[in-house]
C-alpha positions in Angstrom: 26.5 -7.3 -17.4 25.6 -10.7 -16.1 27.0 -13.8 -16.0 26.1 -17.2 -14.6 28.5 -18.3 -12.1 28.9 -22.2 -11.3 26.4 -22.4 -8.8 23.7 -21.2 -11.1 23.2 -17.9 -9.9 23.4 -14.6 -11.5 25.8 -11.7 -10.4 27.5 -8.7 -11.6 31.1 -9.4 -13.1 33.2 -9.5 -9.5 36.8 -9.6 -8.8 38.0 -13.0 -7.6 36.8 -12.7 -4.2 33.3 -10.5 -4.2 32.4 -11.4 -1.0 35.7 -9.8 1.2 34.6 -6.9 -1.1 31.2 -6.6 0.3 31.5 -8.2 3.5 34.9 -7.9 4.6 33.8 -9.8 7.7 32.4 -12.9 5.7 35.9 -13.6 3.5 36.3 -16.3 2.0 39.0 -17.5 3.4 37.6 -17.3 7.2 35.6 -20.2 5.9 38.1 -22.9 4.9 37.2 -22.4 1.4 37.4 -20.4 -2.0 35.1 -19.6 -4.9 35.5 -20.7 -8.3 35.1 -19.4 -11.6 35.1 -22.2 -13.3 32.6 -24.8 -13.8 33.1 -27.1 -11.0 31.4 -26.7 -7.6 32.6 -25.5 -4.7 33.4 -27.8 -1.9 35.7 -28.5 1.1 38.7 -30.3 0.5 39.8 -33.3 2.1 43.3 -32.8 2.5 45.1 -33.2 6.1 46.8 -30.1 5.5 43.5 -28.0 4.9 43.2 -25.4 7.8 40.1 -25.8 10.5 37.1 -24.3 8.7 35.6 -21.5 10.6 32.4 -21.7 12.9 30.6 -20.2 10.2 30.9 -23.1 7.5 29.1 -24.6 10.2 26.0 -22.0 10.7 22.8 -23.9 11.5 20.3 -23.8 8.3 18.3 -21.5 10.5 20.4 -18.6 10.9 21.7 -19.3 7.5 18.6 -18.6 6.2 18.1 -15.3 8.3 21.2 -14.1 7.3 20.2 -14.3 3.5 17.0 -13.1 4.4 17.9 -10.0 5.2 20.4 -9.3 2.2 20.0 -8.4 -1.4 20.0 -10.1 -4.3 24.0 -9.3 -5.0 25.3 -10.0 -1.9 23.0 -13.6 -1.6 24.6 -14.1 -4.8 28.1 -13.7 -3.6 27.8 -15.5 -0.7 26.1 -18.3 -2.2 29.9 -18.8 -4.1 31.2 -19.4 -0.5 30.3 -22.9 0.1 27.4 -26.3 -1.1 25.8 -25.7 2.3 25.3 -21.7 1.4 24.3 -22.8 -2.3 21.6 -25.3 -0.6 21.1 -22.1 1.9 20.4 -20.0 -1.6 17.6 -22.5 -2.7 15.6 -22.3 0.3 12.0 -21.5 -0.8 11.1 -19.4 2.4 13.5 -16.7 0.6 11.6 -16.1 -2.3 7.9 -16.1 -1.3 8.3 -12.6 -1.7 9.2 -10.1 -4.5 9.1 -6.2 -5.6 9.9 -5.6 -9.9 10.3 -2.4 -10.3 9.7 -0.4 -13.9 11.5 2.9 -14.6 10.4 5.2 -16.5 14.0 7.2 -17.6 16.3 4.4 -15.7 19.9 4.6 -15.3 22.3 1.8 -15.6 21.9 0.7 -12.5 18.5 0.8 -12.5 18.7 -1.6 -15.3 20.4 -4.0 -13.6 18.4 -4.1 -10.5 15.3 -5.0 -13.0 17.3 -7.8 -14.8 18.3 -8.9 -11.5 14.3 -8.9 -10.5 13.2 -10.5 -13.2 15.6 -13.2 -13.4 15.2 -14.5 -9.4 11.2 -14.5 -10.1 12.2 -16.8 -13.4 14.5 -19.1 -11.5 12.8 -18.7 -7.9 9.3 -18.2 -9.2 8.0 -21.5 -7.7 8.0 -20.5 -4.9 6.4 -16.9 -5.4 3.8 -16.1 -2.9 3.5 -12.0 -2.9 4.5 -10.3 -6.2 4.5 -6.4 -6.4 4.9 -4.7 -9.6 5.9 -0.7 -9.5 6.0 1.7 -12.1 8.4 4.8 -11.4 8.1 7.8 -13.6 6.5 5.8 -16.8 6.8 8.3 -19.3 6.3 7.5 -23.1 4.8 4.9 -25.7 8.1 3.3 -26.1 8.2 2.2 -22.1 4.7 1.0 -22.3 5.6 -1.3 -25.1 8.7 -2.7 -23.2 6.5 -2.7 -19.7 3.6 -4.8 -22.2 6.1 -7.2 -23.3 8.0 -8.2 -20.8 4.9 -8.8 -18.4 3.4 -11.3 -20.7 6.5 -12.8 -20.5 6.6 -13.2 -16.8 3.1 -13.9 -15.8 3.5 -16.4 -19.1 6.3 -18.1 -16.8 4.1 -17.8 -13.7 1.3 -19.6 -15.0 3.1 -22.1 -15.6 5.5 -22.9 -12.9 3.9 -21.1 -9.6 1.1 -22.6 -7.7 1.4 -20.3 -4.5 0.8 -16.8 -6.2 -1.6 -14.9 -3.0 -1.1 -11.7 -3.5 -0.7 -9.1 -6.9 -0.5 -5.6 -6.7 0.6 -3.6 -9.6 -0.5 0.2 -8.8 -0.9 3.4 -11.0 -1.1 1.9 -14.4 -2.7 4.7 -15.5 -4.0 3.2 -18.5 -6.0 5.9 -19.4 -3.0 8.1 -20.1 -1.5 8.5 -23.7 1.5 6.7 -23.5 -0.5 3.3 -23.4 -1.6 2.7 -27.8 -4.8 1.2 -27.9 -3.3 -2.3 -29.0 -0.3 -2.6 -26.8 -2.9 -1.3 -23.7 -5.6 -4.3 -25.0 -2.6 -6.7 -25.2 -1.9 -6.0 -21.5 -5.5 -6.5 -20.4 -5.6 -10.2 -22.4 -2.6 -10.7 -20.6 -3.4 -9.7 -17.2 -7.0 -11.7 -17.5 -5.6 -14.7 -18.4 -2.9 -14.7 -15.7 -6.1 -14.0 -12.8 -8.1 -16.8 -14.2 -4.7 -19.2 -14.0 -4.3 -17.6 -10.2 -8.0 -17.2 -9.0 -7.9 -20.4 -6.9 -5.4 -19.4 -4.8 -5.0 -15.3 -5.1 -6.2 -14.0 -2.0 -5.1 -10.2 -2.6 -5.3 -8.3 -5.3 -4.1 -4.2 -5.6 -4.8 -2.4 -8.9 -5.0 0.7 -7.4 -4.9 3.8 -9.9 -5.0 1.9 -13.5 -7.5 3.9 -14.7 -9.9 1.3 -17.0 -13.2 1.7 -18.4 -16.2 0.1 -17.2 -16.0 -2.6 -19.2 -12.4 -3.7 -18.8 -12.3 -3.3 -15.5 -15.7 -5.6 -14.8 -13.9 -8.1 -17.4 -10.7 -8.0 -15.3 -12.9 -8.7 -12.2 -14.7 -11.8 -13.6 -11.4 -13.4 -14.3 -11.1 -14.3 -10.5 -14.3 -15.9 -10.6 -14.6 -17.8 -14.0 -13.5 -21.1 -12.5 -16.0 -21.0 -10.0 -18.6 -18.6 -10.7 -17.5 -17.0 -7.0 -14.4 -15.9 -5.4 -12.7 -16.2 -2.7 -10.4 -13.4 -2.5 -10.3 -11.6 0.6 -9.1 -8.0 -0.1 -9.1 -6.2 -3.2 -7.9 -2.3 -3.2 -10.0 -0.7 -6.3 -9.1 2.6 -5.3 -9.0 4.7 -8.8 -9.4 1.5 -10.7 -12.0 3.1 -13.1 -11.5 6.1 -15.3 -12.7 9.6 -13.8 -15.9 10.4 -14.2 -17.6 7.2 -14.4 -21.5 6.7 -12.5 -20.4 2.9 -11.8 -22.8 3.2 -9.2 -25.8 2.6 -11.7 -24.2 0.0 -13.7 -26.0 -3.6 -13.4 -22.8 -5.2 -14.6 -20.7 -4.0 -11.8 -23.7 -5.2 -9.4 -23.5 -8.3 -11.1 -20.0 -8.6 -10.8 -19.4 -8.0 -7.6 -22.2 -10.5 -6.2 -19.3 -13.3 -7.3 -17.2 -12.1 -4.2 -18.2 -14.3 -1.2 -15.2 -13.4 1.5 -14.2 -9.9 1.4 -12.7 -8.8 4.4 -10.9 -5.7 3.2 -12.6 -3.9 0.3 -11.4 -0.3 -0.9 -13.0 1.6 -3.7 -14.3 4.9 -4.7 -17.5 6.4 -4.0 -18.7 6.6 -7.1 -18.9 3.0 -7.5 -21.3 3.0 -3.8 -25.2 2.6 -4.5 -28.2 1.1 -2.4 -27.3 -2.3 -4.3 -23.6 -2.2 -4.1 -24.2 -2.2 -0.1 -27.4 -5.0 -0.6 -25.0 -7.4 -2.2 -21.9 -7.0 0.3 -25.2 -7.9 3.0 -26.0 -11.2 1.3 -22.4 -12.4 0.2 -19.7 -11.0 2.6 -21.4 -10.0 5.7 -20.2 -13.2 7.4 -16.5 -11.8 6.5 -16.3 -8.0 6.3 -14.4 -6.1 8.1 -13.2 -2.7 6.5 -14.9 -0.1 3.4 -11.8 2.5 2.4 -14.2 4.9 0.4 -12.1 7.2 -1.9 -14.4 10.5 -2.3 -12.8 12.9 -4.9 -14.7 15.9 -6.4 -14.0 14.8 -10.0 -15.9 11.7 -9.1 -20.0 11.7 -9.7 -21.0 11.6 -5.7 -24.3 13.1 -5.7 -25.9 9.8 -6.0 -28.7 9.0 -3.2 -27.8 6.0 -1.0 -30.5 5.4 1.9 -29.4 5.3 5.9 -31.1 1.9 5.8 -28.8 0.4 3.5 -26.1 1.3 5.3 -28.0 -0.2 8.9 -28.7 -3.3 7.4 -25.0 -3.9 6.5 -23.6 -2.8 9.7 -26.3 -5.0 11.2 -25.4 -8.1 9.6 -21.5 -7.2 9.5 -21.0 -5.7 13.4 -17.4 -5.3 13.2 -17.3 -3.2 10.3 -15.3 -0.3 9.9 -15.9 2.1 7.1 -13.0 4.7 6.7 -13.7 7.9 4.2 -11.1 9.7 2.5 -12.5 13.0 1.2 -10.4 15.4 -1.8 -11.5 18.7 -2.0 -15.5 17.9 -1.3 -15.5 20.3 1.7 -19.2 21.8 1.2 -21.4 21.0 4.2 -24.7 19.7 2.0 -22.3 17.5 -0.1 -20.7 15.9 2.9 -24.3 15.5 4.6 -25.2 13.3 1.9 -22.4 11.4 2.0 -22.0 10.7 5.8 -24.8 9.2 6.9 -25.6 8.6 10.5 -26.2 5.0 10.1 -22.4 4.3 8.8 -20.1 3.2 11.0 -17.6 5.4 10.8 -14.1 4.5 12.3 -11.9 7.4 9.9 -12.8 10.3 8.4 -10.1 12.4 6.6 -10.9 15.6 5.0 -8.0 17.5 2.6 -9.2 20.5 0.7 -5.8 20.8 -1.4 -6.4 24.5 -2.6 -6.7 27.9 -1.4 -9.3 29.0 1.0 -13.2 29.4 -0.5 -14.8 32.7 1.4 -18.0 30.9 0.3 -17.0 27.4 2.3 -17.4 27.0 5.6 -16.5 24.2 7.7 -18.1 24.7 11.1 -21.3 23.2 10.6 -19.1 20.7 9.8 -17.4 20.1 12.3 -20.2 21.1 15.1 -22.9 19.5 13.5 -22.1 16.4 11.0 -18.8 14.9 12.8 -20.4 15.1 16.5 -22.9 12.1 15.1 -19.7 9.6 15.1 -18.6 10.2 18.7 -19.3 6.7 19.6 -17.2 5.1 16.6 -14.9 7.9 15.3 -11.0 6.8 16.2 -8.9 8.7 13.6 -9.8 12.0 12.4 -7.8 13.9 9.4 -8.6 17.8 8.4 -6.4 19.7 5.7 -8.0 22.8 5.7 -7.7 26.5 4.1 -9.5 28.5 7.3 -8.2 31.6 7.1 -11.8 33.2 6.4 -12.6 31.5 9.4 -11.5 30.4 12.9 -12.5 27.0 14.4 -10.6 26.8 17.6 -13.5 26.2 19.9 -15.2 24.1 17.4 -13.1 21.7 17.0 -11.5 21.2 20.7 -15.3 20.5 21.5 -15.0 17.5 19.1 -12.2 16.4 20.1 -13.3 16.0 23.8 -16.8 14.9 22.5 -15.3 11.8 20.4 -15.3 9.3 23.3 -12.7 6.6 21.0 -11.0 9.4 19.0 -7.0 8.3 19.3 -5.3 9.9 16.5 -5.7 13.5 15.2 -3.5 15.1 12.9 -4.7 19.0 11.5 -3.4 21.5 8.9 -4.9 25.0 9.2 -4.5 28.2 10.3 -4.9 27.3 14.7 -4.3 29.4 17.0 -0.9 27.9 19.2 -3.4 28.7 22.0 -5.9 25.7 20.7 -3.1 23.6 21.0 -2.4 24.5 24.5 -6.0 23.8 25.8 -5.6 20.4 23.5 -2.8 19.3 25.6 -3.8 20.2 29.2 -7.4 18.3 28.6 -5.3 15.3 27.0 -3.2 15.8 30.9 -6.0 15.8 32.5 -7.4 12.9 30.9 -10.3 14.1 29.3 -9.7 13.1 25.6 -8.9 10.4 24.4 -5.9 10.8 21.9 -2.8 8.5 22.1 -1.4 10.6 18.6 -1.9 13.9 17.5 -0.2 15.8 14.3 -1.2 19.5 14.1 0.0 22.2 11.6 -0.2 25.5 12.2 -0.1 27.7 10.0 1.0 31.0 10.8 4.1 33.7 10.7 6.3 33.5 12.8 5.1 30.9 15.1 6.6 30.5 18.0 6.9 26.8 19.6 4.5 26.5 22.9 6.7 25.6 25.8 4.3 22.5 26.8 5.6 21.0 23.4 9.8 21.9 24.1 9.8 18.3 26.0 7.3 16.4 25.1 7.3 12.8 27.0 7.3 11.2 23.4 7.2 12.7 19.7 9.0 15.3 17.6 9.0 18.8 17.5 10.9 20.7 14.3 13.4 22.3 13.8 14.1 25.6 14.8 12.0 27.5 18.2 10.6 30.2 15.1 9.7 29.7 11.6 6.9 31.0 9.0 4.2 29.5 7.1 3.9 26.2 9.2 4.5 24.2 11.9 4.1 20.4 12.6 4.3 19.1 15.3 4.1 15.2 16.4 3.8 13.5 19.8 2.6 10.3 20.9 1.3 9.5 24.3 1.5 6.6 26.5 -1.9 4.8 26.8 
């Protein structure tokens, strides 16, 4: 239950004194003075017989603000009773340029409160709102999506029309596909959300909708709202990452192209690979070569993949954009012709990470794999990831040969069935200098595996629990450079 105490701010119901509650060490009394519940403000007395306020009433606004900035909303609540200089403390804009709302699905009472709480600093504090995350935990039914629905148009309502700082909006896993969104409250959202990006698009630098699942349409729609002042936008990084529905070719759709040609100053772009094409790549060359820096390409097997993108494309960007970096994330695509398509010589390719996430396919191998398709990035390739079901298969030799061929490969971290041997040899070349890796992560799967003595006391890093257990081991170190 909240009520609004006399300096304005909201709080739980407290005893007289919440602050020696919370922070025994910050009472009220060590401070020459004592918060009210009624309605007059809080401020020091003037009487000769009024004790010597403590160094604290006297904190520079500095650390003030430091201290609030690393407490939550309850206790910056409380301790704004303390004083007018902590109330003036509790207004300071630096404190509120960030904020995280989050939904719950089945919430408990407290969860409740933490949300009210949320949403009422944004409301009061909103003006100065710079980075604005919305989570959803667990959304479960019709009737959460209807609350969800209504009380965002109700914020980014507020938003629009008090905050002129907003840079950054991520709101992950919508999931508006699934069937807890009804067709109206779901287009309701959508009118909502593209009317709040047209009133932001000047400013909104960063935008995350990672995971909510729209058609083509809606999601091009959503898209051109950052550009409808304009006709372009500015926005520097935009994580599309599952932000169409599976299954979707957007590769061949001219109003994607078209859409995307508005973005003039992407540094950071992350997306799926069904949305790559020849003309996807063309139009990053022409509009955001200048800026570019980063392609995260989500490749999934549910996704249509098997769409033919030229080497040249992919030469012409990374001539015109020489510091980019294009990291693939590959979900059980583990067949050798469908990854040749895919990686493509002419990419430059900083990350690969390959995760099978099911049993073991006879029929699948990886080693031309990993002895013929990775060996083309040595020159570029600095984090390698490789979840992998080998048990038909053994890859030791195969893939310490990478390793030490990869002349900028830092960080490696493998699941599969290894022998503890091929860790062994991985270590002593890494002593004798002749990989590279400042990180490594392995997995081992096995029974009963026992821990290799060169990993008991490692200079830095983790090893498990236990000298001897089944299924898997993981081990973690970090070298020094």
């Amino acid at each position: 239950m909240f009520y609004h105490h006399p300096l304005g701010l909201p709080t739980h119901q407290p005893s007289f004194c919440p602050l020696q509650h919370n922070h025994p060490h910050l009472a009220p009394s060590r401070f020459g003075s004592t918060p009210q519940r009624e309605g007059k403000s809080v401020l020091p007395m003037e009487d000769e017989n009024e004790p010597e306020q403590s160094s604290w009433a006297h904190l520079p606004d500095v650390c003030l603000r430091r201290v609030f900035h690393w407490s939550d909303d309850r206790d910056r609540s409380h301790a704004a009773l303390v004083c007018r200089k902590w109330n003036w403390a509790m207004h300071s804009g630096s404190l509120w340029r960030s904020r995280t709302i989050t939904f719950y699905g089945r919430p408990s009472r407290e969860d409740m409160l933490e949300l009210q709480s949320a949403l009422w600093y944004v409301r009061k504090f909103g003006q100065y709102l710079e980075h604005l995350e919305i989570k959803l935990r667990n959304p479960c039914d019709m009737d959460f999506s209807q609350k969800f629905q209504v009380t965002m148009r109700g914020l980014f309502s507020h938003l629009s029309r008090h905050n002129h700082r907003l840079m950054s909006l991520s709101i992950r896993y919508l999931g508006l596909d699934r069937l807890m969104w009804k067709n109206v409250v779901r287009a309701q959202f959508l009118i909502n959300l593209s009317t709040f990006l047209k009133r932001m698009s000047k400013r909104l630098d960063y935008l995350n909708l990672k995971g909510a699942r729209v058609t083509l349409e809606e999601g091009c729609e959503l898209l051109n709202s950052l550009s409808c002042l304009t006709n372009e936008s500015s926005l520097s990084e935009i994580n599309m990452e599952d932000f169409f529905g599976l299954h979707l070719p957007i590769y061949s759709s001219t109003l994607f192209h078209q859409t995307m040609s508005k973005f003039h100053s992407l540094v950071v772009l992350t997306l799926n690979y069904n949305c790559i094409s020849d003309e996807l790549l063309d139009i990053l060359r022409e509009h955001s070569a200048h800026s570019l820096r980063t392609l995260n390409i989500k490749c999934h097997s549910q996704d249509p993949h098997e769409q033919v993108v030229w080497g040249m494309s992919w030469a012409n960007l990374a001539k015109r954009a020489p510091r980019l970096s294009v990291n693939f994330f590959f979900e059980r695509i583990m067949k050798h012709d469908h990854l040749a398509r895919i990686l493509l010589v002419e990419i430059p390719v900083s990350s690969i990470s390959l995760r099978s996430y099911s049993f073991g396919d006879p029929d699948v191998t990886m080693r031309p794999t990993i002895t013929n398709l990775l060996p083309a990035y040595w020159h570029v390739l600095q984090q390698l990831t490789l979840e992998l079901n080998n048990d038909h298969e053994r890859l030791d030799d195969e893939l310490l040969q990478l390793v030490l061929s990869c002349q900028q490969l830092s960080f490696l971290e493998v699941r599969a069935f290894l022998s503890v041997t091929f860790v062994e040899r991985l270590l002593q070349n890494r002593a004798e200098r002749k990989c590279t890796l400042t990180t490594l992560k392995v997995g081992l799967c096995a029974s009963k595996l026992p821990v290799p003595s060169s990993l008991q006391h490692p200079e830095k890093g983790e090893v498990p629990m236990g000298r001897e257990r089944s299924h898997m081991e993981m081990f973690t170190l970090t070298f020094p450079r």
